[in-house]
C-alpha positions, 0 to 999 in steps of 0.5 A: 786079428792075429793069425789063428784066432776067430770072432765069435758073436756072443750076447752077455748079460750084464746088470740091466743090459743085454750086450750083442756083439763079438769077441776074439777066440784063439782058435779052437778056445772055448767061451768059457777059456775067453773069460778064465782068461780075460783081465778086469774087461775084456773087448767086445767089437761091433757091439749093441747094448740093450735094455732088459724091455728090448729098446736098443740104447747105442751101438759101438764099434768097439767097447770094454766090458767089466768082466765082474759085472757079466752074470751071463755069456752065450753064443748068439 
C-alpha cells in the first residue's frame, strides 16, 4: 500500500452479487472520488462474493471488479 493511502471495507452491489471487501483510498478521498477515477475494474482485497439469498459463493484475496456492472457501493 502506498504511504497516505487507506483501506476501506465496502459492499458493492453488482448484477446479482453482493461483493464484501476493501478497496484502496488515497488519504482523505471519498468512495465517490475511487470510483470517478477508477478505470474499466477496479481492485477489491479480501473479497467475499455472495448471492442476493444470502449463500456466500467464494472468497478471494484478491479480485477485479467491472466498474459498469456495479449498481451500488457503500461503506460496510
Amino acid at each position: 500500500m502506498a504511504e497516505g493511502n487507506t483501506k476501506a471495507r465496502v459492499v458493492i452491489l453488482a448484477g446479482s452479487y453482493r461483493i464484501k471487501g476493501e478497496i484502496e483510498l488515497l488519504a482523505g478521498a471519498r468512495i465517490t472520488d475511487y470510483m470517478l477515477d477508477s478505470k474499466a475494474f477496479f481492485a477489491v482485497t479480501h473479497a467475499e462474493v455472495w448471492d442476493l439469498e444470502g449463500r456466500k459463493i467464494f472468497a478471494a484475496p484478491f479480485l477485479n471488479v467491472s466498474r459498469s456492472h456495479v449498481v451500488v457501493i457503500a461503506p460496510d
